[in-house]
PQR file with spaces between the fields and no chain letter, atoms N, CA, C, O and H, PARSE charges and radii, in Angstrom:
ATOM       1  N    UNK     1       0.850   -1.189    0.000 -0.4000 1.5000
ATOM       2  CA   UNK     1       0.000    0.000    0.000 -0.0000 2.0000
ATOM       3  C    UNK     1       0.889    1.244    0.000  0.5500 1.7000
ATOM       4  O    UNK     1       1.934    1.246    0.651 -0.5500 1.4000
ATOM       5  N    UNK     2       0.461    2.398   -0.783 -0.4000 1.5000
ATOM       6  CA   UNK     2       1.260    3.475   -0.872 -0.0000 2.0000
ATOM       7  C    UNK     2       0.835    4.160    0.351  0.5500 1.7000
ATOM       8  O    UNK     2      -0.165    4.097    1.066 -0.5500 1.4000
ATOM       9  H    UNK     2      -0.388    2.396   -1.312  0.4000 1.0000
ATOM      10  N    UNK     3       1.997    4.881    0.358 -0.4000 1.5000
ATOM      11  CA   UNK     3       2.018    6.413    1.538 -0.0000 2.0000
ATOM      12  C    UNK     3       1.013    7.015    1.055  0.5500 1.7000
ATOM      13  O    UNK     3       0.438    7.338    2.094 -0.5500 1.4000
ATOM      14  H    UNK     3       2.809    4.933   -0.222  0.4000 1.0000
ATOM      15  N    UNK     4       0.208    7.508   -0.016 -0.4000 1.5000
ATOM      16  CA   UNK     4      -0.918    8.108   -0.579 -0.0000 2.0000
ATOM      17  C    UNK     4      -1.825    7.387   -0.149  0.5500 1.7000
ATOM      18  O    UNK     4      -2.700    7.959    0.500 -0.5500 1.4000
ATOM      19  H    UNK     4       0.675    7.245   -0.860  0.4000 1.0000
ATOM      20  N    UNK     5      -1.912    6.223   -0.311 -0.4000 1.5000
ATOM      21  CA   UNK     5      -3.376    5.366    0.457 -0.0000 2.0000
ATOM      22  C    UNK     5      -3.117    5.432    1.859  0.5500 1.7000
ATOM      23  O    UNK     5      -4.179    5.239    2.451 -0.5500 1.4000
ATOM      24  H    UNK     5      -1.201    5.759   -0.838  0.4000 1.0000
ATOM      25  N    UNK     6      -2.238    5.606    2.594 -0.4000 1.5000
ATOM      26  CA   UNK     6      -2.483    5.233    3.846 -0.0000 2.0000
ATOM      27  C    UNK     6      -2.726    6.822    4.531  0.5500 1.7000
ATOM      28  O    UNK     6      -3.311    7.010    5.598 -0.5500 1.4000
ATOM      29  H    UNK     6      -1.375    5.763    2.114  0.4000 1.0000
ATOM      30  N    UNK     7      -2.232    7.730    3.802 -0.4000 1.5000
ATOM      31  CA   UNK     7      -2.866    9.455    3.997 -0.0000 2.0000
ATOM      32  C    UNK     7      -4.646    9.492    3.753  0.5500 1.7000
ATOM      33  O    UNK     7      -5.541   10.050    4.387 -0.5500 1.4000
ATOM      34  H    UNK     7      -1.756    7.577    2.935  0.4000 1.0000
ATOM      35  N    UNK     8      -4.648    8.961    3.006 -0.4000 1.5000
ATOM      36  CA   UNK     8      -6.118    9.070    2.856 -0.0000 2.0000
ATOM      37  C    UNK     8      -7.057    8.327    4.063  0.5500 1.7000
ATOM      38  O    UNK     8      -7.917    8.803    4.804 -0.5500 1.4000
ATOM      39  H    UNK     8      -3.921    8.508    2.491  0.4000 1.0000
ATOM      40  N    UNK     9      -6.493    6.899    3.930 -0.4000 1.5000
ATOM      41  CA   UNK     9      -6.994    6.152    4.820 -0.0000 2.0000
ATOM      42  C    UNK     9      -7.523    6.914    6.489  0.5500 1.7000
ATOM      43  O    UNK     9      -8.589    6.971    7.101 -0.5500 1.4000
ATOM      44  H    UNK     9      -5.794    6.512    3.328  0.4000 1.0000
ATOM      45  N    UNK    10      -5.918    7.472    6.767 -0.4000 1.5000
ATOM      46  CA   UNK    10      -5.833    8.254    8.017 -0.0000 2.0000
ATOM      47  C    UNK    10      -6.750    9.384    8.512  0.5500 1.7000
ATOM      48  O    UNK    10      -7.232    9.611    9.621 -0.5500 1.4000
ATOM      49  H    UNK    10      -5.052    7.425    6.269  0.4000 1.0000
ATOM      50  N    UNK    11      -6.856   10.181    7.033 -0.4000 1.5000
ATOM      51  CA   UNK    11      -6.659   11.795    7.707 -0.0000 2.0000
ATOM      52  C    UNK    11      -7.762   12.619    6.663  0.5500 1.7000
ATOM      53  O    UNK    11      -7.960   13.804    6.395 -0.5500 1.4000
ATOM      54  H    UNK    11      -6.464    9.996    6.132  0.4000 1.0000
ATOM      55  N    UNK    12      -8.492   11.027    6.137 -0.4000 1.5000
ATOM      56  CA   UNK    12      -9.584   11.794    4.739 -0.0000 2.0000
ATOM      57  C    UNK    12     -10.056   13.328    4.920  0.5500 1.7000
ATOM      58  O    UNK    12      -9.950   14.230    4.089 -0.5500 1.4000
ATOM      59  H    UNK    12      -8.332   10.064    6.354  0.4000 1.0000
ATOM      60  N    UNK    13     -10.704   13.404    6.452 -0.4000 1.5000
ATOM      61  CA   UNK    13     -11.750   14.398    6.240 -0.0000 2.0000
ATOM      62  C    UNK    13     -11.213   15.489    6.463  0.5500 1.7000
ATOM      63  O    UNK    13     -11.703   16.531    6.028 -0.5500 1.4000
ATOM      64  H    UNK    13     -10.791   12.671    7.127  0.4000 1.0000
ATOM      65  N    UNK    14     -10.038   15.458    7.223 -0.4000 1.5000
ATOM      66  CA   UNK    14      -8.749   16.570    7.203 -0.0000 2.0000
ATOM      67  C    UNK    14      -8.462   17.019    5.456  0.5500 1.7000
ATOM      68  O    UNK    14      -8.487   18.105    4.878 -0.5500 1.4000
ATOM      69  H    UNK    14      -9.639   14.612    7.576  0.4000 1.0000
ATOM      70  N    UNK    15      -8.282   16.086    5.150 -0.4000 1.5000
ATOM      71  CA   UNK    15      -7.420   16.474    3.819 -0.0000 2.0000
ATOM      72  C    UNK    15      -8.745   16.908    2.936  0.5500 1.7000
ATOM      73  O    UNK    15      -8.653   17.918    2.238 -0.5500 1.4000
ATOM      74  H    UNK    15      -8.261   15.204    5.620  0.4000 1.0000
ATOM      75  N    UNK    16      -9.868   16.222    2.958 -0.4000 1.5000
ATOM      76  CA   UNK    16     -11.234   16.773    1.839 -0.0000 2.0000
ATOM      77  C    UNK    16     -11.489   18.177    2.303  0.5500 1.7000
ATOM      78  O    UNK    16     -11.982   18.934    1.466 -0.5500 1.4000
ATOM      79  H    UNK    16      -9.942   15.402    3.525  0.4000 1.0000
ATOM      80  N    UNK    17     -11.189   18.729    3.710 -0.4000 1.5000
ATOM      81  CA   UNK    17     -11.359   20.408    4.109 -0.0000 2.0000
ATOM      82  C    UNK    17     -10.610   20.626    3.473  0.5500 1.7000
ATOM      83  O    UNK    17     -10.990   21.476    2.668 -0.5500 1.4000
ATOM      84  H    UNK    17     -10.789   18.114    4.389  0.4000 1.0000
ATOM      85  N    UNK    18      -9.107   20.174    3.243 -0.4000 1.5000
ATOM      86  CA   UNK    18      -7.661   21.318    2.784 -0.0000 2.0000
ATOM      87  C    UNK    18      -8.101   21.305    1.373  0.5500 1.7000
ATOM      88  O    UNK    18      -8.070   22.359    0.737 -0.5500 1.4000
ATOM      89  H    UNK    18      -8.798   19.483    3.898  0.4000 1.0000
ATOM      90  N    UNK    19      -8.649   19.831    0.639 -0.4000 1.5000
ATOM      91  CA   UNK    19      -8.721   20.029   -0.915 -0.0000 2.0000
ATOM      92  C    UNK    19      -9.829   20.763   -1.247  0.5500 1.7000
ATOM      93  O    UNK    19      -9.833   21.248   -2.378 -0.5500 1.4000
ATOM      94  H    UNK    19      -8.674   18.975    1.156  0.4000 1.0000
ATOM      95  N    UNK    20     -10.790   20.966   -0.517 -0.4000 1.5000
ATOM      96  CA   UNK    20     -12.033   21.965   -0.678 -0.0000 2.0000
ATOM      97  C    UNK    20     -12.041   23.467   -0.678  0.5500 1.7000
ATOM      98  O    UNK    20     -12.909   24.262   -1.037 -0.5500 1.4000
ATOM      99  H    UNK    20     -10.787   20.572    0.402  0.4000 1.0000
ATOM     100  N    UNK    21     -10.822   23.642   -0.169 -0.4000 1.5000
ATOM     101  CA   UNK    21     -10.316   25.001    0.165 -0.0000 2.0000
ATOM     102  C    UNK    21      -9.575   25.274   -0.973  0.5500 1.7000
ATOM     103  O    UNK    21      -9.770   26.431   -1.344 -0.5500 1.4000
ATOM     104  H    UNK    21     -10.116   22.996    0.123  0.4000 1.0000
ATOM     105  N    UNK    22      -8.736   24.607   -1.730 -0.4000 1.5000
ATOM     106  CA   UNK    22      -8.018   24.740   -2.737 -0.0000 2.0000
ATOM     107  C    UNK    22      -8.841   24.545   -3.768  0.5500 1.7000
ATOM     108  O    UNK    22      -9.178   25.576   -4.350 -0.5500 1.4000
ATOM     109  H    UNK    22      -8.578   23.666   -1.429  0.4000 1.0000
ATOM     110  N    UNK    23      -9.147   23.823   -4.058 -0.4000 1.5000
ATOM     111  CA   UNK    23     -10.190   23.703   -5.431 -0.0000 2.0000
ATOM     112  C    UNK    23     -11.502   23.731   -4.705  0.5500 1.7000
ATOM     113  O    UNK    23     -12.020   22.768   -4.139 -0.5500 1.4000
ATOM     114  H    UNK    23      -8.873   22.986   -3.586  0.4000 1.0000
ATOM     115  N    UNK    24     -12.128   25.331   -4.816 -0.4000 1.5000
ATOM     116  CA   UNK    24     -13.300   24.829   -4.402 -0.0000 2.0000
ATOM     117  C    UNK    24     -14.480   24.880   -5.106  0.5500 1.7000
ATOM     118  O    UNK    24     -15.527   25.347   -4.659 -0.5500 1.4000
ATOM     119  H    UNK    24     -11.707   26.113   -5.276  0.4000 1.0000
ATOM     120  N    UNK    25     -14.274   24.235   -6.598 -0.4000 1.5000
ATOM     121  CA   UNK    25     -15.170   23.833   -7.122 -0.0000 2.0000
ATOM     122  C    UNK    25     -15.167   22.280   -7.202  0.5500 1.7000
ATOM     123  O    UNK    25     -15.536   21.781   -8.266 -0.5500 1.4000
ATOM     124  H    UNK    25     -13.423   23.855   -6.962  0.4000 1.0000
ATOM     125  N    UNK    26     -14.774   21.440   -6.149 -0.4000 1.5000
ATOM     126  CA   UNK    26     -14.679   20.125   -6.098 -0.0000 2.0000
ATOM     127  C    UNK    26     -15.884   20.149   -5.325  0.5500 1.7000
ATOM     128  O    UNK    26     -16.255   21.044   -4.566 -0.5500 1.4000
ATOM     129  H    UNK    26     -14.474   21.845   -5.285  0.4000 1.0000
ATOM     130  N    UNK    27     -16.591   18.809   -5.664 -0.4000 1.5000
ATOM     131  CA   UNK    27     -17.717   18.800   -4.958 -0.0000 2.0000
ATOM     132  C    UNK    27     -18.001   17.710   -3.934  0.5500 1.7000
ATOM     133  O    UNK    27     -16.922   17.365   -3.452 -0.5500 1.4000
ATOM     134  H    UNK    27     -16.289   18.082   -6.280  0.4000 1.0000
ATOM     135  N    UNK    28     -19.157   16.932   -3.331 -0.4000 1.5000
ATOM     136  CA   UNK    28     -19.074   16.232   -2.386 -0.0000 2.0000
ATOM     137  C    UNK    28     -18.783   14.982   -2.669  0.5500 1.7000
ATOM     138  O    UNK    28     -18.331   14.171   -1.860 -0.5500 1.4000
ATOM     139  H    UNK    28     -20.033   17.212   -3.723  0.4000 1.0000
ATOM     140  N    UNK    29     -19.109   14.707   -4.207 -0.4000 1.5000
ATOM     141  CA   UNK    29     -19.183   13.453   -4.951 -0.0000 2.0000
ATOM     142  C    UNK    29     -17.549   13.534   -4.845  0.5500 1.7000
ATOM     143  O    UNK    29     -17.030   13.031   -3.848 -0.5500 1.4000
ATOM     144  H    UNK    29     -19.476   15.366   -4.864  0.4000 1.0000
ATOM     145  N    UNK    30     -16.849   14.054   -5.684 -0.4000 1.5000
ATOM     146  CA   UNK    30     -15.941   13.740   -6.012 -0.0000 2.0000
ATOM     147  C    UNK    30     -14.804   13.529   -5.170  0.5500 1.7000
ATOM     148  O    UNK    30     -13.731   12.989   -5.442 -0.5500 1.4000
ATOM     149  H    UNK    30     -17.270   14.462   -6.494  0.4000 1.0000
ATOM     150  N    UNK    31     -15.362   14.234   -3.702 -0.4000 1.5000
ATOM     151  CA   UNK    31     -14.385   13.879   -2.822 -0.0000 2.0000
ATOM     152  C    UNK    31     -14.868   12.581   -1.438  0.5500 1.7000
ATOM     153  O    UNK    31     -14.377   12.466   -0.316 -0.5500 1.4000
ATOM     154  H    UNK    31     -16.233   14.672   -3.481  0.4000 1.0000
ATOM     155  N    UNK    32     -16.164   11.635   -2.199 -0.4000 1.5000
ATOM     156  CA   UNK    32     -16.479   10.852   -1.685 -0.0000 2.0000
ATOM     157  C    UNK    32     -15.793    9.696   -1.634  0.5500 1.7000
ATOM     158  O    UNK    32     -15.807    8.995   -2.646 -0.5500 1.4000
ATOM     159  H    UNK    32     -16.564   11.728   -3.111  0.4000 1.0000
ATOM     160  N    UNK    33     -15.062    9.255   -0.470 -0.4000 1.5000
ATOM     161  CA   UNK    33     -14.245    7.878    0.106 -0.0000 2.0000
ATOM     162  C    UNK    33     -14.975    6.793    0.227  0.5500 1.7000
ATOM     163  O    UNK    33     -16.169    6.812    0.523 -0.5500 1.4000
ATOM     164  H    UNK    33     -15.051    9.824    0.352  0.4000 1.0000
ATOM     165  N    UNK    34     -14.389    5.902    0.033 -0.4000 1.5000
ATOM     166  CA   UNK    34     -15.360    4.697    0.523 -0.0000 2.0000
ATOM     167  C    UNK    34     -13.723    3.631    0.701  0.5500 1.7000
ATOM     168  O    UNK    34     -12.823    3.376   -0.100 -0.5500 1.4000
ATOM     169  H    UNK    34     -13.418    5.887   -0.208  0.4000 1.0000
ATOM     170  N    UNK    35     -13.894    3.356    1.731 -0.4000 1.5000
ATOM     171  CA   UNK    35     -12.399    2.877    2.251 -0.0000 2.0000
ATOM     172  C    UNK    35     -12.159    1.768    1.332  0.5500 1.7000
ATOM     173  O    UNK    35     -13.189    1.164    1.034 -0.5500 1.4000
ATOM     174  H    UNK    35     -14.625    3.563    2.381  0.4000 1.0000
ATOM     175  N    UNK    36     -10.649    1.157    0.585 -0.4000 1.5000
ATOM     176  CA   UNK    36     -10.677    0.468    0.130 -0.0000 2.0000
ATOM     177  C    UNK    36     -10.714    0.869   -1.414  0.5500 1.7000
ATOM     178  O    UNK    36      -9.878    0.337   -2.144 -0.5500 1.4000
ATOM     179  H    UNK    36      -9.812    1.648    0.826  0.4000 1.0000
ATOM     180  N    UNK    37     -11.359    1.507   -1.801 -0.4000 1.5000
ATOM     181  CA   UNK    37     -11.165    2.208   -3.191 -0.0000 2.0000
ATOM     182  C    UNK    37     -10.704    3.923   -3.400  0.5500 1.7000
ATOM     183  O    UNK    37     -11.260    4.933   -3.830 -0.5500 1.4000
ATOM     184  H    UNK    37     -12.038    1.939   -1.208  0.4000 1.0000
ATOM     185  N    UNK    38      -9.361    3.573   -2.826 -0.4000 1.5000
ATOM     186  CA   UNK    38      -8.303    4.651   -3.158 -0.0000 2.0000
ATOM     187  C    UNK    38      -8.486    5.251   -4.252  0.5500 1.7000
ATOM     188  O    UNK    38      -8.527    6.448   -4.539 -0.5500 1.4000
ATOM     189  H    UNK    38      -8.909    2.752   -2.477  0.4000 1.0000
ATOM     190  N    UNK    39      -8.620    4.098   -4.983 -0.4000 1.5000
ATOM     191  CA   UNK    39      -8.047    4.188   -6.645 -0.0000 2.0000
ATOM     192  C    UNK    39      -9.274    4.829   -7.840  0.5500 1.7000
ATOM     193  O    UNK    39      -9.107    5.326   -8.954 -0.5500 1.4000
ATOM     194  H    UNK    39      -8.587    3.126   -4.750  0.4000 1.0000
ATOM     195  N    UNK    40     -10.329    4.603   -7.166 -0.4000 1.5000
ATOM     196  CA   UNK    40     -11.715    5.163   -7.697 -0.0000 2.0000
ATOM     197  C    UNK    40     -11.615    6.601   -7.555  0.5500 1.7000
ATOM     198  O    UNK    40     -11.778    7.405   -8.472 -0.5500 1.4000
ATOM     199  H    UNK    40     -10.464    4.200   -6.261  0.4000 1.0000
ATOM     200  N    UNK    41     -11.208    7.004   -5.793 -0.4000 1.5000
ATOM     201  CA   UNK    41     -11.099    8.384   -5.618 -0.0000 2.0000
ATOM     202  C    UNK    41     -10.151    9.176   -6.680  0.5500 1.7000
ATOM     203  O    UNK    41     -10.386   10.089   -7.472 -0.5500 1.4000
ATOM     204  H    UNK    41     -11.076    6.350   -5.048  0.4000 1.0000
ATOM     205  N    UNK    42      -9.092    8.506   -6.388 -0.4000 1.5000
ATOM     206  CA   UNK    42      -7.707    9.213   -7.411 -0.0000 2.0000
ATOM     207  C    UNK    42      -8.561    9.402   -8.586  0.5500 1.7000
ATOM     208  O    UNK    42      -8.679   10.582   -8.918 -0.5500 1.4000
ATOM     209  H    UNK    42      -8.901    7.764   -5.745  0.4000 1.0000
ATOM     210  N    UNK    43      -9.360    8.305   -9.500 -0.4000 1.5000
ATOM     211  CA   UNK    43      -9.874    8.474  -10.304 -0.0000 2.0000
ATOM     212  C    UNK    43     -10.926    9.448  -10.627  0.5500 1.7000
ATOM     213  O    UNK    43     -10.995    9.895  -11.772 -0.5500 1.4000
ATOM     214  H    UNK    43      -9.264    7.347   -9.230  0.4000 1.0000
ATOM     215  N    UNK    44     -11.653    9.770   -9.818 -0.4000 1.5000
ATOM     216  CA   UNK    44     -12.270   10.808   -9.568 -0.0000 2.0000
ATOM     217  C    UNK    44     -11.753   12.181   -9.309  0.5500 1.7000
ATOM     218  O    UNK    44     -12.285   12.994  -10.064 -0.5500 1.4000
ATOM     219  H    UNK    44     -11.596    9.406   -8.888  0.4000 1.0000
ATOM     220  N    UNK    45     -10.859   12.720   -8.460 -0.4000 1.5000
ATOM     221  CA   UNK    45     -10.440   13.780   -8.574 -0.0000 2.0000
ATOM     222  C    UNK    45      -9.361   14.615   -9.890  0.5500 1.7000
ATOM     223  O    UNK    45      -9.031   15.743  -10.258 -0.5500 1.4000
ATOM     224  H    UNK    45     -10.427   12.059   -7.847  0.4000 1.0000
ATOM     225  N    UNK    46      -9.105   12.950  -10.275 -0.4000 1.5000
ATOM     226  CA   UNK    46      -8.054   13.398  -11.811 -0.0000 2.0000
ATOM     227  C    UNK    46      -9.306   13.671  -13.108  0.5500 1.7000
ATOM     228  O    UNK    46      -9.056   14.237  -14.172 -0.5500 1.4000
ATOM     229  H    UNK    46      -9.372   12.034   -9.977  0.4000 1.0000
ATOM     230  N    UNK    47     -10.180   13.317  -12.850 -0.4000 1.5000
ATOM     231  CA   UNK    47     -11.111   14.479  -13.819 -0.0000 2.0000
ATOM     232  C    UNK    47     -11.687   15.306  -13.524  0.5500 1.7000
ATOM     233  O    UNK    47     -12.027   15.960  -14.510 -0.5500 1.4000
ATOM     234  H    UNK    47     -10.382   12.857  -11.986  0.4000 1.0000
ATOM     235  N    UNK    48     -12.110   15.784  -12.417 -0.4000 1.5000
ATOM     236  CA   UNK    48     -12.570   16.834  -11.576 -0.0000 2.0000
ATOM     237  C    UNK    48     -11.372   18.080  -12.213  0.5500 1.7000
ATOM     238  O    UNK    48     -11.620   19.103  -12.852 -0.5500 1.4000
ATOM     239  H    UNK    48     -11.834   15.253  -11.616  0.4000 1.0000
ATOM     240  N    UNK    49     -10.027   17.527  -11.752 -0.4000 1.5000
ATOM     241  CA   UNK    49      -8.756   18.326  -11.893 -0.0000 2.0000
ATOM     242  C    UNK    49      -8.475   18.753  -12.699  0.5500 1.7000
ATOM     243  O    UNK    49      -8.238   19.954  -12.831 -0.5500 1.4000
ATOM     244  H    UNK    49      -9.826   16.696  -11.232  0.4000 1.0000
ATOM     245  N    UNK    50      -8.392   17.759  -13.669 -0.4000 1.5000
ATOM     246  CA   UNK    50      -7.821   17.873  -15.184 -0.0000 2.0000
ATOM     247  C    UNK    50      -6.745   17.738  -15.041  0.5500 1.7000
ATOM     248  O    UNK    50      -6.079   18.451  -15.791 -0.5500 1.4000
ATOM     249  H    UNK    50      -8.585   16.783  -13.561  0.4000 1.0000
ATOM     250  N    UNK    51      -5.757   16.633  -13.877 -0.4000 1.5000
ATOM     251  CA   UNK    51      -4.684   16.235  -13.563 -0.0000 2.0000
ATOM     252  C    UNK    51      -4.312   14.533  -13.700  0.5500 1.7000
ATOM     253  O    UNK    51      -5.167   13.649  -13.657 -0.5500 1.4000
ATOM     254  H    UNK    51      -6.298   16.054  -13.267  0.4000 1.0000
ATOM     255  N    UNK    52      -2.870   14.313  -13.868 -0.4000 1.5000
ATOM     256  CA   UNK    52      -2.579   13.083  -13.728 -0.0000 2.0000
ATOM     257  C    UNK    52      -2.578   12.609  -12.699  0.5500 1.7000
ATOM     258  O    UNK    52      -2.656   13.441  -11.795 -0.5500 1.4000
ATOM     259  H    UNK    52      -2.175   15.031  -13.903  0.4000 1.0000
ATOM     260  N    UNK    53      -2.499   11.141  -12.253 -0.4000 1.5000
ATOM     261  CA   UNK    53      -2.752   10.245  -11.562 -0.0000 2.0000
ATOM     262  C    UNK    53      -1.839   10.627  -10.274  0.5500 1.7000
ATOM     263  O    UNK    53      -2.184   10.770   -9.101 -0.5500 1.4000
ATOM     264  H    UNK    53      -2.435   10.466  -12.987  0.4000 1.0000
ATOM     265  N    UNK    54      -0.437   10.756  -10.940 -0.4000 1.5000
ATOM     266  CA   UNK    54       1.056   11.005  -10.159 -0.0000 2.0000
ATOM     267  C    UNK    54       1.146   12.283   -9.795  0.5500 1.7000
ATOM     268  O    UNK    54       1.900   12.486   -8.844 -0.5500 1.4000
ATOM     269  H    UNK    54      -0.157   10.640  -11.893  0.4000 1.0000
ATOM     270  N    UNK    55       0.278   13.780  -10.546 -0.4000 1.5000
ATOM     271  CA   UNK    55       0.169   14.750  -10.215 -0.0000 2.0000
ATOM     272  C    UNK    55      -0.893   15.001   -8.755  0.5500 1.7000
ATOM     273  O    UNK    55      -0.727   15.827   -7.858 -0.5500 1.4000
ATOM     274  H    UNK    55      -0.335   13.615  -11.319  0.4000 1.0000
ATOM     275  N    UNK    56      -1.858   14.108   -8.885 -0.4000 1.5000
ATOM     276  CA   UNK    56      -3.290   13.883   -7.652 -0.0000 2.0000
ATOM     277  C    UNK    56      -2.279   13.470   -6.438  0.5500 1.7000
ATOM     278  O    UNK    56      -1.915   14.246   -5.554 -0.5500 1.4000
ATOM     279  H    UNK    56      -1.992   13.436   -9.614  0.4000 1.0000
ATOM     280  N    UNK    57      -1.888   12.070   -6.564 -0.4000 1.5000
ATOM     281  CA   UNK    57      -0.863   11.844   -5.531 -0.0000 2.0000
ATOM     282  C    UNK    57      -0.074   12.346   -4.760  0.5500 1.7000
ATOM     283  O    UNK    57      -0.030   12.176   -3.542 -0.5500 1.4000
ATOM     284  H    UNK    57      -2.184   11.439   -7.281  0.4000 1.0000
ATOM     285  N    UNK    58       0.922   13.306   -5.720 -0.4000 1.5000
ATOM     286  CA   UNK    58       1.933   14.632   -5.080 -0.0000 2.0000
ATOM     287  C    UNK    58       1.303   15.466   -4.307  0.5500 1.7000
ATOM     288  O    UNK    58       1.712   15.877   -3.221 -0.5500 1.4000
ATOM     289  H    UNK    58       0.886   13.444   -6.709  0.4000 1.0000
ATOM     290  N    UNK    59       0.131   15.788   -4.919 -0.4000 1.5000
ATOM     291  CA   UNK    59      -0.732   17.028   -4.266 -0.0000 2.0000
ATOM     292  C    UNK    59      -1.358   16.373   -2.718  0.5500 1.7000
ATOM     293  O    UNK    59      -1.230   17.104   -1.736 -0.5500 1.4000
ATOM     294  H    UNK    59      -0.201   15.454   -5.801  0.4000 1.0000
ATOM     295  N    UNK    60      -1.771   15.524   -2.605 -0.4000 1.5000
ATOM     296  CA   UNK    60      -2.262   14.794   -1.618 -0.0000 2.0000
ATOM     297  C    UNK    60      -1.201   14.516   -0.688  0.5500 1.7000
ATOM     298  O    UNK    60      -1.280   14.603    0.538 -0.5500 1.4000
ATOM     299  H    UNK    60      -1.875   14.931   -3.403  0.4000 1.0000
ATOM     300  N    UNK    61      -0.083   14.135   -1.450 -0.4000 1.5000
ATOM     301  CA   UNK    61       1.160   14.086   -0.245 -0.0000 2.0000
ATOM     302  C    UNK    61       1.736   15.405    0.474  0.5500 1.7000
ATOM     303  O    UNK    61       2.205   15.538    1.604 -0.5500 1.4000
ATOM     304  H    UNK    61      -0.019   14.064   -2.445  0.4000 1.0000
ATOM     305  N    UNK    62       1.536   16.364   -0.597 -0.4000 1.5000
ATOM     306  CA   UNK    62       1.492   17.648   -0.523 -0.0000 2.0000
ATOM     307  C    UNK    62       0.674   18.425    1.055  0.5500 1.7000
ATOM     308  O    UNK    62       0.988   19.324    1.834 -0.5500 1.4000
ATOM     309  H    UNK    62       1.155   16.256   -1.515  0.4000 1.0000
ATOM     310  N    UNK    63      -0.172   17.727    0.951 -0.4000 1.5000
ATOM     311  CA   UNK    63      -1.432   18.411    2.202 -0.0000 2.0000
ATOM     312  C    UNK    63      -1.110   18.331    3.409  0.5500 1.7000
ATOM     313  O    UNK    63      -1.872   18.751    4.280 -0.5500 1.4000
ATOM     314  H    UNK    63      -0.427   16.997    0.318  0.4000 1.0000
């Protein structure tokens, strides 16, 4: 499991305030978790973004 999944895992609703604040045209959907599908989320915010996979990641490690 990556350091990116286990940030999320940890500290989601921390980090969905910081990414809501930064992009705040992200909405509730897109920053909806459901433990276990990391990879859906990533998928979701990289079209929200209009970012890559490895760019979502950085930013998240970023927070």
């Amino acid at each position: 499991m990556s350091a990116t999944n286990d940030k999320i895992k940890g500290n989601w609703n921390e980090l969905k305030g910081k990414a809501k604040k930064q992009y705040g045209h992200l909405t509730d959907d897109d920053m909806t978790y459901t433990e276990g599908k990391e990879d859906e989320l990533l998928g979701k915010l990289q079209k929200a973004l209009g970012k890559t996979k490895d760019e979502i990641t950085s930013w998240i490690d970023s927070l």
